[in-house]
KOLKEBA-55932 format. One record per residue: residue number from 1; residue in three letters; chain; x, y, z of N, C-alpha, C in turn. Coordinates in Angstrom, 3 decimals. Layout:
BEGIN
    nr   rest   kette       n.xx       n.yy       n.zz      ca.xx      ca.yy      ca.zz       c.xx       c.yy       c.zz
   NUM    ALA       A          X          Y          Z          X          Y          Z          X          Y          Z
...
//
This chain:
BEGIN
    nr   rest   kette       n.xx       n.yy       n.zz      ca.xx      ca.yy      ca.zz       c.xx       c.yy       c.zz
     1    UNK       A    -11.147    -41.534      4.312     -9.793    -41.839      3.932     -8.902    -40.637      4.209
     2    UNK       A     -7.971    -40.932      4.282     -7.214    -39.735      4.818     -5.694    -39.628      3.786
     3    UNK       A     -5.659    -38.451      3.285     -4.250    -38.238      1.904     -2.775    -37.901      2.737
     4    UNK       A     -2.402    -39.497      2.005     -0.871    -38.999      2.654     -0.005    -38.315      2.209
     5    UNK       A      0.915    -37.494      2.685      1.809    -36.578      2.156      2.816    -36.899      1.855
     6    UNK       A      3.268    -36.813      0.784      4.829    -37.191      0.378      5.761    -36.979      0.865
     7    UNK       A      6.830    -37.485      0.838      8.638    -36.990      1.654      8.933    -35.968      0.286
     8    UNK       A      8.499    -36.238     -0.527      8.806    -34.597     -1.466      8.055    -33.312     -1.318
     9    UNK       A      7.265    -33.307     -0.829      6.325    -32.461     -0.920      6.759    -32.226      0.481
    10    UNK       A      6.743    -32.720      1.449      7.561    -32.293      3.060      8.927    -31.602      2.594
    11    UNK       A      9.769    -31.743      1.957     11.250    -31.746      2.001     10.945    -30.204      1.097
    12    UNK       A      9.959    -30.384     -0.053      9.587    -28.813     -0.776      9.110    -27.620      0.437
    13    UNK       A      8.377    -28.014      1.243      7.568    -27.137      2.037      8.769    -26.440      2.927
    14    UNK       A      9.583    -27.520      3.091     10.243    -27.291      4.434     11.648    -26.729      3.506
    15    UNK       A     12.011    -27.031      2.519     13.315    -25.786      1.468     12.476    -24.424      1.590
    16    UNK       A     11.237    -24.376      1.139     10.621    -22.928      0.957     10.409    -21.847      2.564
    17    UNK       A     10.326    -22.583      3.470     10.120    -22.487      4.959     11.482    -21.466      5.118
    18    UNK       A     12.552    -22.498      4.690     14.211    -22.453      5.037     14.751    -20.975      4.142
    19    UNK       A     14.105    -21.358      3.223     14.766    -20.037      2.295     13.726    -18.097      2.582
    20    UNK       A     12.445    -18.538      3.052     11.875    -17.523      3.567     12.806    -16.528      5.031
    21    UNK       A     12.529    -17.977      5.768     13.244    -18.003      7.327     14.425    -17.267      7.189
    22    UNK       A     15.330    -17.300      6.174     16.886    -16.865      5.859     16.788    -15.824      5.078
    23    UNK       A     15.628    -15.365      4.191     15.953    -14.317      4.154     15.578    -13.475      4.721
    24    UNK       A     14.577    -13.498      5.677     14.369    -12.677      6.894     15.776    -12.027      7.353
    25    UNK       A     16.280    -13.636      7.869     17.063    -12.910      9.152     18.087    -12.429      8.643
    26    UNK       A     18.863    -12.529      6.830     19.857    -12.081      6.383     19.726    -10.124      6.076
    27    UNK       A     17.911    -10.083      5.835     17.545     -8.564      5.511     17.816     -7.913      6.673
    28    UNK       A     17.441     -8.641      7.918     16.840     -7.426      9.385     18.745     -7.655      9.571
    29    UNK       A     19.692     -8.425      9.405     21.462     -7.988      9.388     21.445     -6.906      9.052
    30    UNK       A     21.196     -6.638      7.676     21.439     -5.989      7.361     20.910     -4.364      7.198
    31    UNK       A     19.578     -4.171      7.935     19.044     -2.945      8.987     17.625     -3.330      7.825
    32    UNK       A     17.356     -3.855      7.581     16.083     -4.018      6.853     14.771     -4.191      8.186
    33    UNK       A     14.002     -3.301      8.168     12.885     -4.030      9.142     11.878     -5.152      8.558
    34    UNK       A     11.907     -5.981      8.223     10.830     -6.922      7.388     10.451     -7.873      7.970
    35    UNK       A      9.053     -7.856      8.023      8.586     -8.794      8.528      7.545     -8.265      9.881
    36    UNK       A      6.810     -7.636      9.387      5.988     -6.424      9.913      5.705     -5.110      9.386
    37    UNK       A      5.443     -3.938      9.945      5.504     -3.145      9.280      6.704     -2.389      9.267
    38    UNK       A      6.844     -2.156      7.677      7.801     -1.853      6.842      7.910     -0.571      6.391
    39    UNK       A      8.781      0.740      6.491      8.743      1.643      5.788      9.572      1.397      4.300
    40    UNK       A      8.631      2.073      3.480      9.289      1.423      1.869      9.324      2.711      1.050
    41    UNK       A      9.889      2.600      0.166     10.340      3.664     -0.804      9.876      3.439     -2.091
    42    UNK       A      8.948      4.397     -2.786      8.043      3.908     -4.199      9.744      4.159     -5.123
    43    UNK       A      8.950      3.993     -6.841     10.321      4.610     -7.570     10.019      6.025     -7.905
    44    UNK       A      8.858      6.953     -6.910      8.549      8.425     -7.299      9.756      9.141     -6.241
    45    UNK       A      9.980      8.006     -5.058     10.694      8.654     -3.830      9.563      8.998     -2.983
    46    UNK       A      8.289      8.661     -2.871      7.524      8.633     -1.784      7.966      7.222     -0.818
    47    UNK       A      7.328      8.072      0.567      7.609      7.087      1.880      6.355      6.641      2.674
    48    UNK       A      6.369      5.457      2.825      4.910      4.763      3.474      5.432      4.038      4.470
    49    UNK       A      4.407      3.574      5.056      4.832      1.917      5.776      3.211      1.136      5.341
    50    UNK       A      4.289      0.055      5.210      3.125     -1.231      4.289      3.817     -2.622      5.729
    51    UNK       A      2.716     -3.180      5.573      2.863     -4.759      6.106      3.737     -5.508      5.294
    52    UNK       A      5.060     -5.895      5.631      6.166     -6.369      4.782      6.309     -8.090      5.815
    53    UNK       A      5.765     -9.205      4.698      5.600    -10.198      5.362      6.652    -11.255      4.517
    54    UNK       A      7.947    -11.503      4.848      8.668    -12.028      3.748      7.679    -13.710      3.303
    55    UNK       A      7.485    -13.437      1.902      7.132    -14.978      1.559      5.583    -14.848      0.978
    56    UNK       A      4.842    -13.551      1.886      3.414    -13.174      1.538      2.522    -12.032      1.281
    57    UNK       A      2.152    -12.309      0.337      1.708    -10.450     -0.309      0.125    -10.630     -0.520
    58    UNK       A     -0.480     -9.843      0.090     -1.810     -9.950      0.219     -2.314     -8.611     -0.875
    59    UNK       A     -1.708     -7.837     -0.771     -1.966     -6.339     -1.861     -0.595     -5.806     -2.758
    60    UNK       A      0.184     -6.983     -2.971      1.033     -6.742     -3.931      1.484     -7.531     -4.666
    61    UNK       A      2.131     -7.645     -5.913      2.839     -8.465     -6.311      4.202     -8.785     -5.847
    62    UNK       A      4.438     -9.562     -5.977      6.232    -10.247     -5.497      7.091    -10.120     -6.732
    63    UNK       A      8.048     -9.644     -6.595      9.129     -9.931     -7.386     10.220     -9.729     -7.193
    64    UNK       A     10.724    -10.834     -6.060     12.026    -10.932     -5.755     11.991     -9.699     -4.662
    65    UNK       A     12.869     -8.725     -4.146     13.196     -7.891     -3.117     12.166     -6.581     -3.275
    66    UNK       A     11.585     -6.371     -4.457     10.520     -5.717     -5.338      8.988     -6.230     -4.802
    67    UNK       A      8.438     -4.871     -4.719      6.546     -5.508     -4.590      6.376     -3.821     -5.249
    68    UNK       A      4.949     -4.780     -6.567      4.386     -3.814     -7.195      3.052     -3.475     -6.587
    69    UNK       A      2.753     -2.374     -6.004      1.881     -2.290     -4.944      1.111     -0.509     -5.239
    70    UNK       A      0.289     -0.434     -4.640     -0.598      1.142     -4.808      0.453      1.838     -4.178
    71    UNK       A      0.868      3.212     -3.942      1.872      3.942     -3.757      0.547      4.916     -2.604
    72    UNK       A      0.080      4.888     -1.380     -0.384      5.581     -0.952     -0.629      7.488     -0.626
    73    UNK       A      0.477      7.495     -0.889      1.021      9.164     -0.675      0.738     10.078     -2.294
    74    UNK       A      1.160      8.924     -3.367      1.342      9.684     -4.876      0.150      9.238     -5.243
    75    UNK       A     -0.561      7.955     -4.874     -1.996      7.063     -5.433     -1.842      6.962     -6.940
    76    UNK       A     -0.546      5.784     -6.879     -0.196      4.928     -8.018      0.013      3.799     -8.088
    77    UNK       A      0.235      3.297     -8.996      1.030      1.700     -8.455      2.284      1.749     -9.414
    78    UNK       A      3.237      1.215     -8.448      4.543      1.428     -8.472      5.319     -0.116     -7.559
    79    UNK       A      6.701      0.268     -7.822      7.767     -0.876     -7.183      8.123     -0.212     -6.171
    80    UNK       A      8.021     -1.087     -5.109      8.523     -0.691     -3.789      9.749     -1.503     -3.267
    81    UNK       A     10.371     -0.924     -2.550     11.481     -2.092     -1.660     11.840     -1.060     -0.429
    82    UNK       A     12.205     -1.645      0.507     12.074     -1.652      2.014     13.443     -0.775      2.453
    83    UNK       A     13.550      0.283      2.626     14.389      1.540      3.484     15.301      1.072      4.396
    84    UNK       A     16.248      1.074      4.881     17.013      0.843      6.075     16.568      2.000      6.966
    85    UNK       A     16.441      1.640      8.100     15.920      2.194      9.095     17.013      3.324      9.504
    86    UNK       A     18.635      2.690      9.176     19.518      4.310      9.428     19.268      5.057      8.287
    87    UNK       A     18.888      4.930      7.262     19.263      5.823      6.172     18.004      6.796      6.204
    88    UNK       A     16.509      6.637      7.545     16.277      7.932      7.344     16.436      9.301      8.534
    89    UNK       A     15.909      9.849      8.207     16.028     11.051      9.127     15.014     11.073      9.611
    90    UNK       A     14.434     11.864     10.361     13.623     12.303     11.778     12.036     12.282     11.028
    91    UNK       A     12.392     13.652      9.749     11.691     13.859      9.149     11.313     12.569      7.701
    92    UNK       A     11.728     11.923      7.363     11.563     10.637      6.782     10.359      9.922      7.732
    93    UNK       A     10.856      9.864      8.709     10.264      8.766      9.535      8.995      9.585      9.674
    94    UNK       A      8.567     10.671     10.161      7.114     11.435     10.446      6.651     11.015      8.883
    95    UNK       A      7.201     11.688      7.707      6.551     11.086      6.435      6.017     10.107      6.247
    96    UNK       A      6.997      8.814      6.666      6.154      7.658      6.199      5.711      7.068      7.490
    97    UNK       A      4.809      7.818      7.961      3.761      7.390      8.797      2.290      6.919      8.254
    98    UNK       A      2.364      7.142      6.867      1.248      7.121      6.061      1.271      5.609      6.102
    99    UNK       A      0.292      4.916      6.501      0.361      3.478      6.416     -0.668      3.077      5.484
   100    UNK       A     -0.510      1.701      4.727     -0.941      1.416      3.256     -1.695      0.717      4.021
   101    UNK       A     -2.634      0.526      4.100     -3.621     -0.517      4.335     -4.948     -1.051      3.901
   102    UNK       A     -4.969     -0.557      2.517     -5.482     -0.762      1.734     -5.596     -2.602      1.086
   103    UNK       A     -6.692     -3.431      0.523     -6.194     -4.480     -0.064     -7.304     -4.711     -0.704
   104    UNK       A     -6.710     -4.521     -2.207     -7.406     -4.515     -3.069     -8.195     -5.867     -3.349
//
């Protein structure tokens, strides 16, 4: 037998699709790199790059523009959110070369 899928459950999948999809492309407007790897900023002021997949967190929690995640550089867990790519400097960028790739 084969389970058919609802027109609600299509129309849910495909709002959640829509609202992922948009906020992609409203973050990378606005100089956000997301949606790959991501340089991010703990709340110690350490700099990493983590796999920033809007919609999916494999080693963090979600919360909203927020992921509570291990802090690689300080080795904590902490809130992260995602750097604009102008706001660092030369030396920023060599820093967070440290990539998180860790998954717990």
């Amino acid at each position: 037998m084969r389970a058919s899928v609802s027109p609600r459950s299509s129309v849910l999948v495909a709002l959640a699709v829509a609202v992922s999809v948009g906020g992609t492309v409203i973050a990378r407007r606005r100089g956000y790199a997301v949606g790959g790897r991501t340089i991010v900023r703990c709340r110690q002021g350490h700099l990493f790059t983590t796999v920033w997949i809007p919609g999916v967190s494999l080693k963090a929690i979600r919360l909203g523009w927020l992921r509570y995640q291990h802090c690689p550089v300080g080795h904590h867990w902490t809130f992260v959110s995602p750097v604009r790519a102008s706001d660092l400097t030369d030396a920023d960028r060599a820093a967070a070369a440290v990539l998180d790739t860790s998954v717990p």
